[in-house]
RORO-383877 format. One record per atom (N, C-alpha, C): residue in three letters; x, y, z. Coordinates in steps of 0.1 Angstrom, whole numbers, plus 5000, padded with zeros to 4 digits. Layout:
# RORO-383877
ALAXYZ...
***
This chain:
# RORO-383877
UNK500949885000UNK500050005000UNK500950125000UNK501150204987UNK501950344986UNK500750454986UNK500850504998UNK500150625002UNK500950745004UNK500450824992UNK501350964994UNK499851095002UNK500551175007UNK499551275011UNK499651425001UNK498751454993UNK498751604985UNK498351624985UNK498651784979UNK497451904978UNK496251834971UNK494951894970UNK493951864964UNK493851944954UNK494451894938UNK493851984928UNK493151924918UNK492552014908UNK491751964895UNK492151844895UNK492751774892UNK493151604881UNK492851524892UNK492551554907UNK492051454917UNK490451434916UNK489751544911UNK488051544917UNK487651414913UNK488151374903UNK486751264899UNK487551114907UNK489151124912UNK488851034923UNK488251064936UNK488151184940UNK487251214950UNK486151164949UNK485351184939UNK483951154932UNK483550994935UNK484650944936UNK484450804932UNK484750724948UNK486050814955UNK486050804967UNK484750804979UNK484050904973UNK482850964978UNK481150794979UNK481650814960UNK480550674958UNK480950564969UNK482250514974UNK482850404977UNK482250414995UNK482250544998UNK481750585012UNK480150555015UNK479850635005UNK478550615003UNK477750545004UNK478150394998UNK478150264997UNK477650165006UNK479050165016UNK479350155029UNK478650235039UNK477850305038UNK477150375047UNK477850435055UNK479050485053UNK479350515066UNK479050685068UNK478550685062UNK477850865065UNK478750965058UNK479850945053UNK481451065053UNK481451065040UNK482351145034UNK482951215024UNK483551315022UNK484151395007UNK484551445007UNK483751564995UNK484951664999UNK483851804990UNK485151784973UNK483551784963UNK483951734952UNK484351874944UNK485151934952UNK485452084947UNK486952104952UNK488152144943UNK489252144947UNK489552264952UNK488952364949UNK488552524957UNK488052524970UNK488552524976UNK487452544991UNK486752664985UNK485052624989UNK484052684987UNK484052804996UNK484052815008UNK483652955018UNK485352985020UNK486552995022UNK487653045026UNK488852985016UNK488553025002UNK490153034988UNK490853094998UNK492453044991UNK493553154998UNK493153244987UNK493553374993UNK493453484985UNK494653604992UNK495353654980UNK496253744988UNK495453864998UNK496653825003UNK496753935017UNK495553895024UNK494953745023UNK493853755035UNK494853655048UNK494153665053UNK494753615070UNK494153515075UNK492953455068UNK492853305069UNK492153245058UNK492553125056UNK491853075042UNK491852925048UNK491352835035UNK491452695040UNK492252615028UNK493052505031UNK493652415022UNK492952305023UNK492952195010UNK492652075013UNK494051975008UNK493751835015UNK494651755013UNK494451605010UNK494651515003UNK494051395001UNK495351275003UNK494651175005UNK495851025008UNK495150964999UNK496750984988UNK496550874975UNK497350744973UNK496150644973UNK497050534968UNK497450544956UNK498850464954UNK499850394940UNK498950544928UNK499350624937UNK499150754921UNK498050794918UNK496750704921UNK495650734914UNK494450724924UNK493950634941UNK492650614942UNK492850694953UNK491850784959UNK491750844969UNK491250774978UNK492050744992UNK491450705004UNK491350745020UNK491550895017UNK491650985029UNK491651135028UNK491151225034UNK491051355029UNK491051435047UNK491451555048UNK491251675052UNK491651785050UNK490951875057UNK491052075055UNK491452105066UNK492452225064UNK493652305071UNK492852415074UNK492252495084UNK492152655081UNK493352745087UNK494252795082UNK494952835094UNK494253005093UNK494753065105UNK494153235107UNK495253225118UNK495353355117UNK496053465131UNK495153455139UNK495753445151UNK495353435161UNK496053545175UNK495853565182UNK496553695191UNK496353595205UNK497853475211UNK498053415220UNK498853525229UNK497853525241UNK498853625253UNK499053735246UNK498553825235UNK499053915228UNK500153925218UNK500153775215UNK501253795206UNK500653705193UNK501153795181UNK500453715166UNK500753605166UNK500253475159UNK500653345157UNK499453275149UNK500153225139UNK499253125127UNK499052985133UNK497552995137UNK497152895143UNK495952805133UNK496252655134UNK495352615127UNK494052495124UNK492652545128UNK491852435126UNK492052335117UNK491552195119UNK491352105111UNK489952065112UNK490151995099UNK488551905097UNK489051775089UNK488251665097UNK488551525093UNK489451455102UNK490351385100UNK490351305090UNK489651255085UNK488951205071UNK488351105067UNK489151005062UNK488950905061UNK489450755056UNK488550625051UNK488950555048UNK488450405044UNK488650325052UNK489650385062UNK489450305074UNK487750265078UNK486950355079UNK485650305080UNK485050175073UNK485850125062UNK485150055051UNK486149945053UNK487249935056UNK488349835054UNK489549835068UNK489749705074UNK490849735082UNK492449745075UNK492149745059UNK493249775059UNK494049915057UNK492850005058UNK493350125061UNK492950185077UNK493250095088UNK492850165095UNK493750255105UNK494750205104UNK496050355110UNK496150475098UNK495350465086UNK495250625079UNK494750715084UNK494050705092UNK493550825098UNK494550915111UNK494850795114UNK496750845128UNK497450865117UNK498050865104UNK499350905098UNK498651025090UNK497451055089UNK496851145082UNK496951325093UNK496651245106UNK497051345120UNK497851435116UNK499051335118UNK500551335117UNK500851445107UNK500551335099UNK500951505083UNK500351655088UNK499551635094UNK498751745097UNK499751855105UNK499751755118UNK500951835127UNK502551865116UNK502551825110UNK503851845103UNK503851975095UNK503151995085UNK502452075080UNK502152255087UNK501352215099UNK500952275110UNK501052285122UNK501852295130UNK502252285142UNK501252315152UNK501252445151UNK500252515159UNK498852455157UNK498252315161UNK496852295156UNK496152275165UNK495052295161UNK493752315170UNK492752235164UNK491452225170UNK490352145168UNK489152225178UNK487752255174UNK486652245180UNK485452195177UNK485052055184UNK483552015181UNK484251865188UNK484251775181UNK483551615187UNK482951575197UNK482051655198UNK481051555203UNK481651535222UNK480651485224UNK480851445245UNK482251405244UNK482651355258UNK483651285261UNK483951155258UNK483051065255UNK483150945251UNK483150945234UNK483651035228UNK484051035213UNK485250955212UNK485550855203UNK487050785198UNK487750885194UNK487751015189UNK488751075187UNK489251155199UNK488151175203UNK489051245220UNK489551175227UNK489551035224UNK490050955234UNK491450895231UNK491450945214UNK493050865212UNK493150995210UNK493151145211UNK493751305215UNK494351275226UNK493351225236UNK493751265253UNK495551145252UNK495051045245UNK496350955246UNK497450995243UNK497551055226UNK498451145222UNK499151285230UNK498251295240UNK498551425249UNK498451605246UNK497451575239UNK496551665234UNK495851725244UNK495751875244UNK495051975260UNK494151945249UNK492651875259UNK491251895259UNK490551975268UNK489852085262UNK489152165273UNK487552205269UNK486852115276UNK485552145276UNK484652255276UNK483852275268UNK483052375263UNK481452375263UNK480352475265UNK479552425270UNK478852485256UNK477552455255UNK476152465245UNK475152525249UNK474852695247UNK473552745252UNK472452745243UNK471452685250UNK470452735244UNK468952755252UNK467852825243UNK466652905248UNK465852855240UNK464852775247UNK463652735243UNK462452865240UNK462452915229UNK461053035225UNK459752965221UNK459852865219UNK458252815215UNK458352665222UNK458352665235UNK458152495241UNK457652395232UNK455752415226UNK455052315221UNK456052275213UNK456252345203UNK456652275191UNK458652205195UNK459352305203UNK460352205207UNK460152085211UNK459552055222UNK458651895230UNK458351875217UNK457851875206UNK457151785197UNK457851735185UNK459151855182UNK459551875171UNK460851805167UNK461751855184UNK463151805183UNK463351695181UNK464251655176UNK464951495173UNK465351455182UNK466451525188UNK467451485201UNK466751385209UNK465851495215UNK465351415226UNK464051275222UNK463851295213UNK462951195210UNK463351065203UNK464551035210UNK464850905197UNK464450775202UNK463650785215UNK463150655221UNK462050685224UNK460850555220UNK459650605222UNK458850655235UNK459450585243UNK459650625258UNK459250805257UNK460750805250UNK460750995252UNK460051055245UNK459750995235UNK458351055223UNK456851065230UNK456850935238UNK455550985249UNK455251065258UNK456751025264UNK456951165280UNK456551285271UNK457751375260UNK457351465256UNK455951505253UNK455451415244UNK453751435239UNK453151485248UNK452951405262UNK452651405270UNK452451545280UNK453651595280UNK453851735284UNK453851855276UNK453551805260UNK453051965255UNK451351945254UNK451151825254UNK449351855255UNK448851865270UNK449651855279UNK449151895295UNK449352035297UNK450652055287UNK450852245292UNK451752195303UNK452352085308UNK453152135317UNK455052115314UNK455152105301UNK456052075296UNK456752255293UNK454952345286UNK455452455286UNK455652545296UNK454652515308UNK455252565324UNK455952585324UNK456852475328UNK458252435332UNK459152495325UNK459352525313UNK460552585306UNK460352725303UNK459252765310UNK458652895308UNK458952945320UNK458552915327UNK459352925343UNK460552915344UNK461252825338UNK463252815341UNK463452885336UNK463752925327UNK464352995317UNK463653125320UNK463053185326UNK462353275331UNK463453355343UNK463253235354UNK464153275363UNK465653285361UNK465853235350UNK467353275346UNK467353405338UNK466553445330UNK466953585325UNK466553685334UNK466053615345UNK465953765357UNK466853845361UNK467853725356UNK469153785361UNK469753865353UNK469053895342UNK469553945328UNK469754115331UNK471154185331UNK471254325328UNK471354415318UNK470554425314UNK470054485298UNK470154595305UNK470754705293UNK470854855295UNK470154885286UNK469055025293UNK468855095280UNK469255155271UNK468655195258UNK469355225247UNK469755145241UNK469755045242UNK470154895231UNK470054975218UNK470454885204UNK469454885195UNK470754785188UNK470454695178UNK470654575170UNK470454695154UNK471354715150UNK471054725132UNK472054665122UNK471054615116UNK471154505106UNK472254585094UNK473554515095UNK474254585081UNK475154505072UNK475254545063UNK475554435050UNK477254385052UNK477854445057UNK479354385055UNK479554505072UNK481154435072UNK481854475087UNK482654595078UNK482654735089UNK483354865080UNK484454895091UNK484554975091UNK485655055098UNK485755075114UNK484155075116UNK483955075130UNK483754905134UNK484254785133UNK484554665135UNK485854705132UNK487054765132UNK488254785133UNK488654825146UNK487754925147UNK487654995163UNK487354935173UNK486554845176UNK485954775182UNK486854665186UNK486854585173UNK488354495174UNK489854545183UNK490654665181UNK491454725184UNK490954715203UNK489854835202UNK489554825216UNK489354745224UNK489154605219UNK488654465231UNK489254325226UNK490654355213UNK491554225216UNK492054175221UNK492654315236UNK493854325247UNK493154225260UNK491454205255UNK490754165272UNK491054005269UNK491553985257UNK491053805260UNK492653755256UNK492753655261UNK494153575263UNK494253475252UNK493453445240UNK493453345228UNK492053375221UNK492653445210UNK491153515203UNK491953515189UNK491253465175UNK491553465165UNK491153645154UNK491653675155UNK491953795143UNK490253785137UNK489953925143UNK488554005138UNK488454135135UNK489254175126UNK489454255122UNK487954315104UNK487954355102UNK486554395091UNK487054285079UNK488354305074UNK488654225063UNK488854045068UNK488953975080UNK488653895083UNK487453875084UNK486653915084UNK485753915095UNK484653945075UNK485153985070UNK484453975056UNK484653865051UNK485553855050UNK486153655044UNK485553535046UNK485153535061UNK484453495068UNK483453465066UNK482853565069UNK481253575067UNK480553715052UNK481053625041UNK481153715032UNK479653775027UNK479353845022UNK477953965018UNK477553845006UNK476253805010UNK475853714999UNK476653544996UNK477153535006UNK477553395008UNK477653305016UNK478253175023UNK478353105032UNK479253145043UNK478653125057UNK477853055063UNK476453255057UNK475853225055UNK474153305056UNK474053405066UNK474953415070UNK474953535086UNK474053665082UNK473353725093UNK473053835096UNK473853915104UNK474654015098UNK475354065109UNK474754205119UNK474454185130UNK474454315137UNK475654395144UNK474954535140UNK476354635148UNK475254695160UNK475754675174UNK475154665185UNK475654835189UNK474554915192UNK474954985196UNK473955065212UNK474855155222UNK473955135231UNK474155325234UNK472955355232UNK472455555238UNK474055595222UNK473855535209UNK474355585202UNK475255545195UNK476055475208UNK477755455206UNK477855325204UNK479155285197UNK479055125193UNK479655055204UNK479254925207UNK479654875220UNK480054715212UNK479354675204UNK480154545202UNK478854515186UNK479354375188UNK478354305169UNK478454165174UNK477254115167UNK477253975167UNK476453915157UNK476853795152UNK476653785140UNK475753615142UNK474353655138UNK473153555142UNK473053505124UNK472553365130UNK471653345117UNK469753255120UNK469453305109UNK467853225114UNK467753095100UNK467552975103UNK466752885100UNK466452775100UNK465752775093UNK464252625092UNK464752555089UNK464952425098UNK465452325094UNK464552195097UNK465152085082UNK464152005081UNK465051895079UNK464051795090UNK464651665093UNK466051655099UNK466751755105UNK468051755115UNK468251655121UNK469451605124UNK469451525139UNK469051565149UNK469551655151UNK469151725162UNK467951785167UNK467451875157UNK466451995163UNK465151965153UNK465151875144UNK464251825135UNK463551905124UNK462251965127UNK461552065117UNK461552215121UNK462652205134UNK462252345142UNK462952455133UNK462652595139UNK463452705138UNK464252715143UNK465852775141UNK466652755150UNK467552925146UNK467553005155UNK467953115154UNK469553075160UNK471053105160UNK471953035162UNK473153205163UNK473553205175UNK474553335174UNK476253265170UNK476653275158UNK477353265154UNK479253285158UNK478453395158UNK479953505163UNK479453585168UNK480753665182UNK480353805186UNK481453865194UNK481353975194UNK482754085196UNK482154165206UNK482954255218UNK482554315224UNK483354295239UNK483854435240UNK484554435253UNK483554335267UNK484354245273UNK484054105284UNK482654195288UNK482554335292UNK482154365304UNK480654415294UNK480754445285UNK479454475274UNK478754355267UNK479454185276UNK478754115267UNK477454095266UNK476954125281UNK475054095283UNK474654185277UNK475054285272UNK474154385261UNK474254325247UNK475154285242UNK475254245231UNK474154135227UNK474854025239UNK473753875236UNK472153935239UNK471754035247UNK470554075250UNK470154115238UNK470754215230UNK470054275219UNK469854165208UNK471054085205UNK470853905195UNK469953855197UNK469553835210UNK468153785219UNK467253805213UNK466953975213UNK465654035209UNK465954005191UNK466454035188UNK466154055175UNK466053895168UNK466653775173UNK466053685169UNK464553615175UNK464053625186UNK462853655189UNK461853685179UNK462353835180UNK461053915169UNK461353855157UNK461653805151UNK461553715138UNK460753565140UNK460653505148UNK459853385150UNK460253275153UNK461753295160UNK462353155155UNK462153025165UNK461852915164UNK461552855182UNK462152865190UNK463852775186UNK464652805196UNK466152885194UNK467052935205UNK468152965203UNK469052925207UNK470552915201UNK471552835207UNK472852915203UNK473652905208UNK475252915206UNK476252805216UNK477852805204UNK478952695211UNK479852875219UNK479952845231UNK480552955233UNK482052885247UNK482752975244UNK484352905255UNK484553035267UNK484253145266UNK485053275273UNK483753265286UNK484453265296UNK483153235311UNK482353425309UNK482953485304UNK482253635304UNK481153605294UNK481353565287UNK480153535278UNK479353425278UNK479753345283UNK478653215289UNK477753265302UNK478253315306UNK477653425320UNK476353545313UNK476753615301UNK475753705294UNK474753595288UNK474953475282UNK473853375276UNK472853335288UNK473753285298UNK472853255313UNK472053385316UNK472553515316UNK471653615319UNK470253655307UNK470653615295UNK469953635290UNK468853485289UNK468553395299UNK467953265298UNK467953175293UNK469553145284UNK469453025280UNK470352925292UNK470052845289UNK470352695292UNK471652685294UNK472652635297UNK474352595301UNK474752455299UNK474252365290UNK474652225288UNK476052275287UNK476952185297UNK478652195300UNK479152045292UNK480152095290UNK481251975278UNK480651935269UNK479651995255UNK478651965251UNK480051965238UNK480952075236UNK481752055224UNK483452035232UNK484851995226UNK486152015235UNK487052055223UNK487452155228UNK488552255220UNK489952165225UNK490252105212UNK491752025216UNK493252115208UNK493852085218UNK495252205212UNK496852105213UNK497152075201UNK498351985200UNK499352015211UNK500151965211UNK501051955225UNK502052145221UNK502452145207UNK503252215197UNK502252355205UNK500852385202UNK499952455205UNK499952505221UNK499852435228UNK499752355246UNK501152485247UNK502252445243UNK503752525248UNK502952665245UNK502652745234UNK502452825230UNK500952875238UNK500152845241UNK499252885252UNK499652905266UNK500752865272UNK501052845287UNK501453005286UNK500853065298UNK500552955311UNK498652915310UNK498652805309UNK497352725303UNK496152755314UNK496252775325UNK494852845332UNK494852965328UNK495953035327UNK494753165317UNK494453195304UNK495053045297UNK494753065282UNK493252995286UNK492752935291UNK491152835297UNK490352975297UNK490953065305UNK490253145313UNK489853265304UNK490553275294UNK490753385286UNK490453355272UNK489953265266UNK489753215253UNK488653205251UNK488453305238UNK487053345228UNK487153245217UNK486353195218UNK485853095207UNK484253095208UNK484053075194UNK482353105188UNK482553025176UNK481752985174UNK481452895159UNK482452885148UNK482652985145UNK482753045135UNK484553005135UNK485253005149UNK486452945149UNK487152805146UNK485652765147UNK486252595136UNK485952615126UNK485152505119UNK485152495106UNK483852515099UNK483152665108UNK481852715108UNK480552665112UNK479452725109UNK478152665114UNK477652595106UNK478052435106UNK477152345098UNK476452255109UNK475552285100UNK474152175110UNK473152295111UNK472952405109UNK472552515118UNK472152585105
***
C-alpha cells in the first residue's frame, strides 16, 4: 500500500467522486467535497485566513483519505501566531481494516504541515477521537452549549434529540398536550433571564458587511482575552462574506448611540435535523465586544432573533464572560457539550494554560463554521 499525502487539485475530483461513491456505499455517512477550491475560505492574497485541502492517494491514482487545514492569526497572550483548525480526517478505514492506522498518519501529516493545531467540536467525552487526543496528549478543554427554548409546544414535539426512544416521544407528547412541559421551561428559563442586565438604549442594526467601526471595536477589546483569532473587518468579511456562506445576519450593537460590540446571528428552518428536527433555530454565530458589554450584546441578538419567530436559540461558546451573558439572558448551560483540543506544539504556545482556559473566545465560526444550523 503506497500512500502519498497531496494537495487537492483539479486531476483528483473525479477520484474524490468516486472515493465519495465508495463511502456512500458502505454507509458510513462521510465524504468528501467534490470541489478542489474550498467553497467558503480560497486562499486569496493578503487574507489572513483561508482553508487548504489534502488527500491520501493510493499507487498515484485512488483516493482514500481526505482533510482541510484553516489556518488564521490568532493573538495568544497578545502575541500574533498562525494557528490552525482541522477538519477530518476521513478515511476508508471506516470501510476496510486495511486502512485503519490512515486516519493516525493522516493526524501526523497534519501536525507536520501545521504545528500550531487546534480542533473544535467532537461530540461528548466518550468520542473515539477524543480518546486517542487525550492518549496522544493533546490539551482537551470542555465547552459548554447554550440554548433557549422560545416556542416549548413545538420543541417537546419537534426535536429529534430528545425523541429518539419512544419512551421519550411519549413523555414529551405528554407534556406539550398537559401544558406542563410548557410551564416548566417557561418558568426556568424565566428565572434565569431575571438575572438578565440589559441597559437601556440597546438597539441591534442590521448591516450588509463589517466597516471600519468593526476595526475599532476589534482594536479596543482584543487586549481583554488571552486566545482570540483575528476579527478584524477584512477577516471578519472573508468569513462571513455579503451574499455567501455560512448566511449570517450581521448586527452592529449599539447602546444611547455609541457602538459597544456585533454579533453575528443566523435564522433557520430546518428539516429533518438530527438534532432539532422541523424546528426553527435562530443560532449566534459569532460576537465581539469588550467582556464587560457582553450581556448587552447577547440581549439585543436575543431580541432581535425572537421578533422574527424563530423556536429556539442556541450558541457553542468557551469565554466564562460570555457564557455568564447567555445564562443572563435565559438560555440553558449544557457543559462539555463540544472540546477545543490544542496539540502539544499548541499547549507550549498557550502556557500559562489556566489563563489561556480562562481567557479564550471561541464561537462557531472558529472551527470549521456553522454546519448543522
Amino acid at each position: 500500500m503506497a500512500i502519498e499525502v497531496v494537495p487537492y487539485t483539479q486531476d483528483r475530483v473525479e477520484a474524490v467522486v468516486a472515493f465519495n461513491r465508495r463511502m456512500r456505499e458502505g454507509r458510513t455517512g462521510w465524504g468528501w467535497y467534490e470541489s478542489c477550491e474550498d467553497e467558503w475560505l480560497p486562499p486569496r492574497p493578503g487574507q489572513r485566513v483561508w482553508r487548504e485541502h489534502f488527500l491520501a492517494v493510493e499507487d498515484g491514482s485512488e483516493v482514500r483519505g481526505a482533510y482541510a487545514l484553516k489556518p488564521h492569526e490568532w493573538y495568544v497572550h497578545g502575541k500574533p501566531l498562525l494557528v490552525t483548525d482541522w477538519q477530518g480526517p476521513v478515511s476508508e478505514g471506516l470501510l476496510s481494516p486495511k486502512y485503519s492506522a490512515l486516519g493516525l498518519r493522516l493526524l501526523r501529516d497534519m501536525l507536520k504541515r501545521r504545528p500550531l493545531l487546534y480542533s473544535w467540536g467532537h461530540g461528548g467525552d466518550e468520542a473515539r477521537m477524543l480518546q486517542m487526543l487525550r492518549s496522544l496528549r493533546w490539551q482537551l478543554v470542555g465547552t459548554p452549549f447554550c440554548l433557549r427554548v422560545l416556542h416549548p409546544q413545538r420543541f417537546l414535539r419537534l426535536n429529534r434529540y430528545l425523541r429518539q426512544s419512544a419512551r421519550n416521544r411519549l413523555l414529551l407528547d405528554a407534556l406539550a398536550v398537559t401544558g406542563i412541559g410548557w410551564l416548566g421551561l417557561t418558568l426556568f428559563q424565566g428565572v434565569l433571564a431575571a438575572r438578565s442586565r440589559r441597559s437601556p438604549g440597546l438597539e441591534a442594526e442590521v448591516v450588509e458587511r463589517f466597516g471600519d467601526w468593526a476595526d475599532e471595536l476589534w482594536q479596543r477589546s482584543m487586549g481583554c482575552y488571552r486566545l482570540i483569532a483575528l476579527r478584524d473587518q477584512a477577516t471578519l468579511n472573508a468569513v462571513m462574506p455579503p451574499g455567501g456562506w455560512p448566511p449570517a445576519i450581521r448586527l452592529r450593537v449599539k447602546r444611547e448611540g455609541g457602538d459597544i460590540g456585533w454579533a453575528a446571528v443566523m435564522d433557520n428552518q430546518l428539516h429533518d435535523d438530527a438534532r432539532f428536527g422541523d424546528l426553527r433555530v435562530g443560532t449566534v454565530i459569532d460576537c465581539l465586544a469588550l467582556p464587560e458589554d457582553a450581556d448587552d450584546v447577547i440581549a439585543a441578538a436575543t431580541r432581535f432573533l425572537a421578533t422574527r419567530g424563530v423556536d429556539v436559540l442556541c450558541s457553542n461558546q468557551s469565554h466564562p464572560r460570555w457564557i455568564e451573558a447567555f445564562a443572563r439572558s435565559g438560555y440553558v448551560i449544557l457543559r462539555n457539550r463540544r472540546y477545543f483540543v490544542a496539540s502539544p506544539q499548541l499547549q507550549q504556545a498557550m502556557e500559562p494554560m489556566e489563563e489561556a482556559r480562562r481567557g479564550m473566545h471561541l464561537t462557531n465560526l472558529d472551527g470549521h463554521g456553522p454546519h448543522g444550523f
